[in-house]
KOLPA-492279 format. One record per residue (C-alpha): residue number from 1; x, y, z; residue in one letter. Coordinates in Angstrom, 3 decimals, decimal comma. Layout:
<atoms>
+-----+----------+----------+----------+---------+
! num !       c1 !       c2 !       c3 ! residuo !
+-----+----------+----------+----------+---------+
! NUM !        X !        Y !        Z !       a !
...
+-----+----------+----------+----------+---------+
</atoms>
This chain:
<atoms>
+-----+----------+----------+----------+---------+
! num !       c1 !       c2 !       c3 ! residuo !
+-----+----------+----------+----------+---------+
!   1 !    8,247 !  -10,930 !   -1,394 !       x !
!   2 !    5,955 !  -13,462 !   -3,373 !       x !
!   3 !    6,947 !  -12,892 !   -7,358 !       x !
!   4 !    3,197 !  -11,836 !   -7,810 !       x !
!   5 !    3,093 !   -9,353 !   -4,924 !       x !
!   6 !    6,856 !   -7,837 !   -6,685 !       x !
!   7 !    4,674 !   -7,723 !  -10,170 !       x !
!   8 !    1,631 !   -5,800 !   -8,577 !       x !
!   9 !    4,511 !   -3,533 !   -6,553 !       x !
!  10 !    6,290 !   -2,335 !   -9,859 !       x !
!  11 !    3,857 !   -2,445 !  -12,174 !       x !
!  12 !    3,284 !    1,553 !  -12,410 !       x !
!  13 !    7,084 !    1,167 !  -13,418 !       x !
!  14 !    6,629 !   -1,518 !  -16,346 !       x !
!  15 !    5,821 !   -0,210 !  -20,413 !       x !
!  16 !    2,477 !   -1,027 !  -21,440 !       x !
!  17 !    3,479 !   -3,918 !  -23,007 !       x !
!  18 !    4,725 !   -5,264 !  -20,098 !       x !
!  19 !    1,500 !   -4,148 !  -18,400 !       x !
!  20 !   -0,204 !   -6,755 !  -20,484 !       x !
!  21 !    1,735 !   -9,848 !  -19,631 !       x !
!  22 !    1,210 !   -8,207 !  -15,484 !       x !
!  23 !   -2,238 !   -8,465 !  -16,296 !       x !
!  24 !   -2,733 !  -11,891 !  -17,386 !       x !
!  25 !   -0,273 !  -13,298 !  -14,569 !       x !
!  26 !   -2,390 !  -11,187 !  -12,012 !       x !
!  27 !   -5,735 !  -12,529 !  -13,092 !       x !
!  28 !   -4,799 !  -15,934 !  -13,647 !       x !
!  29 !   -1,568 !  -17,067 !  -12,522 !       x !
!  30 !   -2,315 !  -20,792 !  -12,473 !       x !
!  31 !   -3,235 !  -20,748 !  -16,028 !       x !
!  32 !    0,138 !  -19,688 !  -17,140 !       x !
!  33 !    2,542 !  -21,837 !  -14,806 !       x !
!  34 !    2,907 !  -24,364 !  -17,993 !       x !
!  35 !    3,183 !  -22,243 !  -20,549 !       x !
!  36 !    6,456 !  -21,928 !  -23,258 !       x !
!  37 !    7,800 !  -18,742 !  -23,875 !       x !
!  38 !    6,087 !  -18,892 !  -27,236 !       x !
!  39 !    2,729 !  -19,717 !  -26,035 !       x !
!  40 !    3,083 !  -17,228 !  -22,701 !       x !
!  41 !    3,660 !  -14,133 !  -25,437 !       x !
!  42 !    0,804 !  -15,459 !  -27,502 !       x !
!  43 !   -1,645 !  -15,351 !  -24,498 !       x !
!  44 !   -0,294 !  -12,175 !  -23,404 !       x !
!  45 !   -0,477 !  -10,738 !  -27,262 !       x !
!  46 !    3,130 !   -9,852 !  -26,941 !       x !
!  47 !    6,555 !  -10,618 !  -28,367 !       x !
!  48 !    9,327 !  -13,501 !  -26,847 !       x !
!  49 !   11,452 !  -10,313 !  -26,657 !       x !
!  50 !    9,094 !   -8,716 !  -24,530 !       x !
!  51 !    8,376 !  -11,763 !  -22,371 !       x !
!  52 !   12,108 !  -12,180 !  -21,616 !       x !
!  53 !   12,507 !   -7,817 !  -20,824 !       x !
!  54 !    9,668 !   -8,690 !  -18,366 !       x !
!  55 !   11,505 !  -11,005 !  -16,929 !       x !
!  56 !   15,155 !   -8,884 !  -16,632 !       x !
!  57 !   12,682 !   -6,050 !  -15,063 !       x !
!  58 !   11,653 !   -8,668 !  -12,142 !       x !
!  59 !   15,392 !   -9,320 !  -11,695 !       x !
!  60 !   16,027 !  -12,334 !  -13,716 !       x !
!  61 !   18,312 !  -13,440 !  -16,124 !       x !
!  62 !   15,414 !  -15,453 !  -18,096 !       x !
!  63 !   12,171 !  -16,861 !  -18,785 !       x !
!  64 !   12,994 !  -20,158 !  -17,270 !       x !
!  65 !   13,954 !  -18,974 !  -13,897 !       x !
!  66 !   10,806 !  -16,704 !  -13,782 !       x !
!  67 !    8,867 !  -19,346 !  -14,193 !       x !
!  68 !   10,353 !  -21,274 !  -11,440 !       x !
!  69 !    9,701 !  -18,686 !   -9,185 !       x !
!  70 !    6,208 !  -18,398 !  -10,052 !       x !
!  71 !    5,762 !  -22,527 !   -9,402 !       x !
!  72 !    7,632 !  -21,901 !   -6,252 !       x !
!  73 !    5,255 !  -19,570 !   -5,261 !       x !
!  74 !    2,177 !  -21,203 !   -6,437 !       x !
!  75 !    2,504 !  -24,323 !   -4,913 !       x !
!  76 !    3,213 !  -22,731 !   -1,730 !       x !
!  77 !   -0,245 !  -20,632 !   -1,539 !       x !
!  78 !   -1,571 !  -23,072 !   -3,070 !       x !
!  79 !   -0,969 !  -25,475 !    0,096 !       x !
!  80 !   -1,374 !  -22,387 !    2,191 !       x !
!  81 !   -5,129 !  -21,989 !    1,300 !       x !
!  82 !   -6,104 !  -25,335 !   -0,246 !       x !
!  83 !   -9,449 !  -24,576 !   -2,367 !       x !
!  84 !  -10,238 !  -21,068 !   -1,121 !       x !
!  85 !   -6,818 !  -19,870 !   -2,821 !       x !
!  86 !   -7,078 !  -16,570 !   -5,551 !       x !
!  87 !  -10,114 !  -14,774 !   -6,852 !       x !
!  88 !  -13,777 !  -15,180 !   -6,706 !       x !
!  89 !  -14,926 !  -17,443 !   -9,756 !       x !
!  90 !  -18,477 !  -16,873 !  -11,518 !       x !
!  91 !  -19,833 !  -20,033 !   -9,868 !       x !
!  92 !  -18,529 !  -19,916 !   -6,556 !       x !
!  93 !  -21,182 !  -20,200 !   -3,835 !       x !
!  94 !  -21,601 !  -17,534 !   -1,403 !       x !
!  95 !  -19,799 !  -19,274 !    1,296 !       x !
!  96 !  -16,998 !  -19,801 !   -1,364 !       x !
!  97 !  -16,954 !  -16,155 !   -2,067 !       x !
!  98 !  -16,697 !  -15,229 !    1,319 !       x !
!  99 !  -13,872 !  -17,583 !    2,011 !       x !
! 100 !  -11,874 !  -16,687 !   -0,765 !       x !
! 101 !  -12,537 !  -12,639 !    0,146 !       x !
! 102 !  -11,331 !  -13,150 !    3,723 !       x !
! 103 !   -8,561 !  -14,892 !    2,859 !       x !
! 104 !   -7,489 !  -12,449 !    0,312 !       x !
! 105 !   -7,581 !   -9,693 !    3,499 !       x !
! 106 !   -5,987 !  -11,794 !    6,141 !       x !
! 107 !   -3,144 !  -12,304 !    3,212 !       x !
! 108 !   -2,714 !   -8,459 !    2,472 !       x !
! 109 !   -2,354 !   -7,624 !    6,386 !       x !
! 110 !    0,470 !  -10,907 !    6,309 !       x !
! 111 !    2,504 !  -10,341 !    3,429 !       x !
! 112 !    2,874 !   -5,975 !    3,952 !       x !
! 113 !    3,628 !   -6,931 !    7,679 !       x !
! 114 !    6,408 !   -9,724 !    6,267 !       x !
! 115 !    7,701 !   -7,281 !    3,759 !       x !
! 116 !    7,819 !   -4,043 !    5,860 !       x !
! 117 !   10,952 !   -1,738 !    5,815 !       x !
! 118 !   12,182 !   -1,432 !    8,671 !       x !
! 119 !   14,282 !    1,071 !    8,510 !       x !
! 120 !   11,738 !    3,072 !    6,715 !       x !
! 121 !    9,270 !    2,123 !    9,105 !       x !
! 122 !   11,718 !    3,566 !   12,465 !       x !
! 123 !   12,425 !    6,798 !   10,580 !       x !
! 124 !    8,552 !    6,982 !    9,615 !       x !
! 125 !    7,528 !    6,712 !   13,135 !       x !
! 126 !   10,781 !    9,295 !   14,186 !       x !
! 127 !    9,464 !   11,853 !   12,554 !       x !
! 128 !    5,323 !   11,660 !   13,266 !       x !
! 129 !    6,991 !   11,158 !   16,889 !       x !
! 130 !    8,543 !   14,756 !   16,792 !       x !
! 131 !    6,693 !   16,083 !   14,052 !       x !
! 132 !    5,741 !   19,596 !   14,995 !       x !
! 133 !    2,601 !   19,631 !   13,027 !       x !
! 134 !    1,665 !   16,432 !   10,845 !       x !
! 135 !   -0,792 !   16,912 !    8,350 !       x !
! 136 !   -2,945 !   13,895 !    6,472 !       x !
! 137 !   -3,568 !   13,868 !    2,877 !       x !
! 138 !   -5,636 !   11,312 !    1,253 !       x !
! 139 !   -9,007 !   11,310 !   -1,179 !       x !
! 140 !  -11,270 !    8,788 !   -2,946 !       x !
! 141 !  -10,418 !    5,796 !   -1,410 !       x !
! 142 !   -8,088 !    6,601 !    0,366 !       x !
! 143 !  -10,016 !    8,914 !    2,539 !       x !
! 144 !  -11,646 !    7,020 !    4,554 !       x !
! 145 !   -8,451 !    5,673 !    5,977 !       x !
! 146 !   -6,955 !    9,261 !    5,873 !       x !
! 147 !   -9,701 !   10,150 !    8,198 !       x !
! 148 !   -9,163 !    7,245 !   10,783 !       x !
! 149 !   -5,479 !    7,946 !   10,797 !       x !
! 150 !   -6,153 !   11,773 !   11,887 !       x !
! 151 !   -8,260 !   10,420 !   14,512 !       x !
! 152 !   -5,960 !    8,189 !   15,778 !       x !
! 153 !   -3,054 !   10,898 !   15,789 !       x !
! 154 !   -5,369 !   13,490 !   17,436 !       x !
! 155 !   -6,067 !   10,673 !   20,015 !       x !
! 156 !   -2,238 !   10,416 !   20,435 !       x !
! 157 !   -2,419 !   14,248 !   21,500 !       x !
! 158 !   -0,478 !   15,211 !   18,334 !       x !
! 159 !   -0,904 !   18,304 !   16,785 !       x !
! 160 !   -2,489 !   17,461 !   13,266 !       x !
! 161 !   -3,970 !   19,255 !   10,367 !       x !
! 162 !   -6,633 !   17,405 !    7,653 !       x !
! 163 !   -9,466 !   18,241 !    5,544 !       x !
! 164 !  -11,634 !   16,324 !    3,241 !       x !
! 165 !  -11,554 !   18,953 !    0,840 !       x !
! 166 !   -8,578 !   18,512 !   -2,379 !       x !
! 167 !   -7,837 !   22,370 !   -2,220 !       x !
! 168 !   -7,495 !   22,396 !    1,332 !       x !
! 169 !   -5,873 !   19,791 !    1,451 !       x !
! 170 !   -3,228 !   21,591 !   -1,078 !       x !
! 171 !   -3,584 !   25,191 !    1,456 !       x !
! 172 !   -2,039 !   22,626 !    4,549 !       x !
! 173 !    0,076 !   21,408 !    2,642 !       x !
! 174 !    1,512 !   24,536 !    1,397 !       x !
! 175 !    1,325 !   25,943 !    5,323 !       x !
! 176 !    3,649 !   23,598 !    5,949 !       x !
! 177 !    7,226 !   24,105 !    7,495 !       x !
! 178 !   10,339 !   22,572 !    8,076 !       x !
! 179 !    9,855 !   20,174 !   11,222 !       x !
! 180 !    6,668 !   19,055 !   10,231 !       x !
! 181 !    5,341 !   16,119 !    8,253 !       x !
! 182 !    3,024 !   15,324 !    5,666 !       x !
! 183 !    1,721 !   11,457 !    5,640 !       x !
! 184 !    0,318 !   11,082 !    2,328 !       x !
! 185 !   -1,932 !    7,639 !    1,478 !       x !
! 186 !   -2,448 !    6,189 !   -1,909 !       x !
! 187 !   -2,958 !    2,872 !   -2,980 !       x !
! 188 !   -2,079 !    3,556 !   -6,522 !       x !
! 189 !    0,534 !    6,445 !   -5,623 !       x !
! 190 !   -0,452 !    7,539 !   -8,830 !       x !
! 191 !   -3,545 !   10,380 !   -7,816 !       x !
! 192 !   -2,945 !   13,772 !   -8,901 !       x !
! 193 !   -4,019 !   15,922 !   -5,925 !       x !
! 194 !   -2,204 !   13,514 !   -3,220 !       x !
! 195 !    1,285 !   14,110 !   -5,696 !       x !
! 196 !    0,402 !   17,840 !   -5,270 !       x !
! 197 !   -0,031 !   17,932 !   -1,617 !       x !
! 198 !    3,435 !   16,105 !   -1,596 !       x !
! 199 !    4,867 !   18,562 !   -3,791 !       x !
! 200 !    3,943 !   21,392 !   -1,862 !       x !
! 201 !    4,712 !   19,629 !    1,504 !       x !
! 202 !    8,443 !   19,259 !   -0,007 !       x !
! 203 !    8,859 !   23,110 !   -1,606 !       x !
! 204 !    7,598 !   23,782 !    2,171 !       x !
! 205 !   10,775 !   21,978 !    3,805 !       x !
! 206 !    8,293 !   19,592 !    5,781 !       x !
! 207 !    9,369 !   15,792 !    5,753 !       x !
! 208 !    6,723 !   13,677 !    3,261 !       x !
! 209 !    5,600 !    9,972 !    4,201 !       x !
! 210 !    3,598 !    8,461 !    2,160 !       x !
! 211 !    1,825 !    4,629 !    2,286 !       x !
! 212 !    1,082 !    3,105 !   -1,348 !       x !
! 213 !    1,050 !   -0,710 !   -2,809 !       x !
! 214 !    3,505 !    0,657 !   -5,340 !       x !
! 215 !    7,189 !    1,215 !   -4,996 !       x !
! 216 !    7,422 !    2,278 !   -8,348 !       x !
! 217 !    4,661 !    5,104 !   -8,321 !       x !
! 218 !    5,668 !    8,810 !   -8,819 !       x !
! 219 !    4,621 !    9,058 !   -4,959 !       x !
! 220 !    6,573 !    7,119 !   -3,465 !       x !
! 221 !    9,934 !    8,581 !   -5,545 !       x !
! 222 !    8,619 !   12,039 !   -4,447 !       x !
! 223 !    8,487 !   10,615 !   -0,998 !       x !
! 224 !   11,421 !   11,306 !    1,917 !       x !
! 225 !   10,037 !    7,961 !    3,337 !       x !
! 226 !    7,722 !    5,662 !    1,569 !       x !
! 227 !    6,307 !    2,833 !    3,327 !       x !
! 228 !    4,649 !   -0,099 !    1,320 !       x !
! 229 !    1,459 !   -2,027 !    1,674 !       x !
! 230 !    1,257 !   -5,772 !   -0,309 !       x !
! 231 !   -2,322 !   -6,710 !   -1,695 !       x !
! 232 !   -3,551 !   -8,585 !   -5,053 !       x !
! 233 !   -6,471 !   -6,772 !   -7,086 !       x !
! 234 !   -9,804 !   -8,111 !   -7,820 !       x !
! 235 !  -10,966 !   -8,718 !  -11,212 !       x !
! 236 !  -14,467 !   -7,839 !   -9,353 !       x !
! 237 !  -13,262 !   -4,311 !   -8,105 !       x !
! 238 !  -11,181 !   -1,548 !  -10,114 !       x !
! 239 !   -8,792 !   -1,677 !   -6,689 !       x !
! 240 !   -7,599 !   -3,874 !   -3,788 !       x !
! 241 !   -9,633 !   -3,093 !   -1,189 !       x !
! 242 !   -7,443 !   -5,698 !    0,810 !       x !
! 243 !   -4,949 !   -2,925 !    0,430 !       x !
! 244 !   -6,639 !   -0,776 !    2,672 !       x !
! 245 !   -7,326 !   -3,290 !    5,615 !       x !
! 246 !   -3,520 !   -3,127 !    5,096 !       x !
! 247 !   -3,142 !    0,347 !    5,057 !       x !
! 248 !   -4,994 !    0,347 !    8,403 !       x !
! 249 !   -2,957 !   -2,543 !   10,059 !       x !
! 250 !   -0,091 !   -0,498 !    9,139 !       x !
! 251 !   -0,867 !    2,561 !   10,691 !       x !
! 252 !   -2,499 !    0,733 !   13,412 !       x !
! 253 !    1,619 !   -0,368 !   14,110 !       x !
! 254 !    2,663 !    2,738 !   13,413 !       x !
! 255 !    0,482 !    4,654 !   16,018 !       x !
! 256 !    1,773 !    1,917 !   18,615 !       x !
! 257 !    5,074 !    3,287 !   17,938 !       x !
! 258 !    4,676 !    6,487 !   17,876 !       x !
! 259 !    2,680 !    5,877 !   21,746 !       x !
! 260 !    5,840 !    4,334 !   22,988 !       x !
! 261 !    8,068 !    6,833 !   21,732 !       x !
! 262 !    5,638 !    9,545 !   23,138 !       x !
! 263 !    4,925 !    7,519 !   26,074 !       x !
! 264 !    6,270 !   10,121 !   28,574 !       x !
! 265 !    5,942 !   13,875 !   27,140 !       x !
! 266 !    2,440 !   12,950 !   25,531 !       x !
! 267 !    1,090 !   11,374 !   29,065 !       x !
! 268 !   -0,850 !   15,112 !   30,025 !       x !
! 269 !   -1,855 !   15,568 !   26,719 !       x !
! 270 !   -2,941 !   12,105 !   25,928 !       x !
! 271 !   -4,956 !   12,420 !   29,419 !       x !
! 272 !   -6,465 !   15,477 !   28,259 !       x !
! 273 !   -8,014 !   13,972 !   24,933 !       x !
! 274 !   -9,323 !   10,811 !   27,437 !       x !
! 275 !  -11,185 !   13,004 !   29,279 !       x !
! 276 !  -12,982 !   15,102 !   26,483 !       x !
! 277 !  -13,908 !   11,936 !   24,720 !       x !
! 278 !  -14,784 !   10,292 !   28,059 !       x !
! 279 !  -17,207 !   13,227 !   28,272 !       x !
! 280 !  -19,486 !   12,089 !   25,289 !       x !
! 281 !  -19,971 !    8,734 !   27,414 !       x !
! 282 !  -21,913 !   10,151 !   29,856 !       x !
+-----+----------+----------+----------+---------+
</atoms>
């Protein structure tokens, strides 16, 4: 994983005054390559102490070997998408601005599918596979893709529970039982009512999955299996909205799995939901 893809993955986990050297390597990164540990904790408004505890929380021993990383992984985007490379500037022309959003996407959908778990990702698609009842949880946001994956599962001929609503949202959650699963999506991993749904989904015995751009969130530790999603932020947009064309890619992967797994017992039932749908062709 890219050193600012690890930053944006932790950084629910990191004090506030780490938050604020996070910040200015996330919106800028080039600008800071150069910079002294003295002038990179001046920038940031921080102290040398807390530049180096930064550092030890990314896994390294030191300032100077962060900051090779970083030009390691600079240079290499940097070749990777010449002039259309990080956010949209103030003067960028539209064609610019389109480039430079693209690429951001096509990069969220590369890096999660480079840095999946795999061993997460088999157990993940074990247990929709023989889930009993699965049950989607997912606002703001994160509805929209909560809503496509219930299609998709219901299309699958799985037995699955979802609601727009928060509070019922919470009541399937809390109907839940041991053998089923609750998929829970947050970019963030931080929203209050997807926690709760999680919460209840675990007092219930059910296994909880949830998707999030944050390994350090309190969702993903409240998680049985947590699968992760890689996208930068926007300084144009209060969230990555590449991280949800990830989140779909994902799931889009993770419904082909679950297919082949099901590929025999789900054949009638899969038929079934072909021929009510083919029915609206007509």
């Amino acid at each position: 994983m890219s050193l600012l893809l690890q930053i944006s993955s932790q950084y629910p986990a990191l004090s506030d005054a780490e938050r604020k050297i996070a910040d200015v390597l996330l919106g800028d990164p080039f600008a800071v390559r150069d910079l002294s540990i003295t002038s990179m904790g001046k920038r940031c408004g921080v102290s040398q102490t807390t530049v180096n505890r930064f550092c030890n929380t990314l896994g390294f021993s030191g300032y100077i070997g962060f900051k090779r990383k970083l030009i390691e992984d600079l240079v290499s985007e940097r070749t990777e998408l010449a002039d259309v490379h990080g956010d949209v500037e103030e003067g960028d022309s539209d064609a610019l601005l389109i480039q430079k959003v693209f690429n951001l996407d096509i990069q969220a959908i590369r890096t999660t599918s480079e840095n999946i778990d795999l061993d997460a990702f088999r157990r993940a698609t074990d247990a929709v596979a023989s889930g009993r009842m699965i049950g989607v949880f997912g606002v703001g946001s994160s509805l929209p893709v909560a809503t496509d994956l219930y299609y998709r599962f219901l299309r699958l001929g799985l037995r699955c529970g979802f609601s727009s609503d928060s509070h019922m949202q919470a009541i399937n959650a809390a109907l839940l039982a041991p053998g089923d699963v609750a998929v829970a999506i947050s970019y963030s991993g931080e929203n209050q009512d997807t926690l709760d749904c999680v919460e209840l989904a675990n007092e219930a015995g059910a296994t909880t999955l949830c998707v999030t751009s944050f390994t350090g969130s309190r969702l993903a530790r409240s998680s049985s299996i947590s699968l992760t999603t890689s996208a930068r932020r926007s300084m144009w947009l209060n969230e990555a909205i590449p991280g949800r064309l990830a989140q779909l890619a994902l799931f889009d992967a993770l419904c082909v799995a679950v297919a082949r797994n099901l590929r025999a017992e789900s054949s009638p039932v899969a038929a079934q939901v072909e021929k009510a749908v083919a029915r609206k062709r007509r």
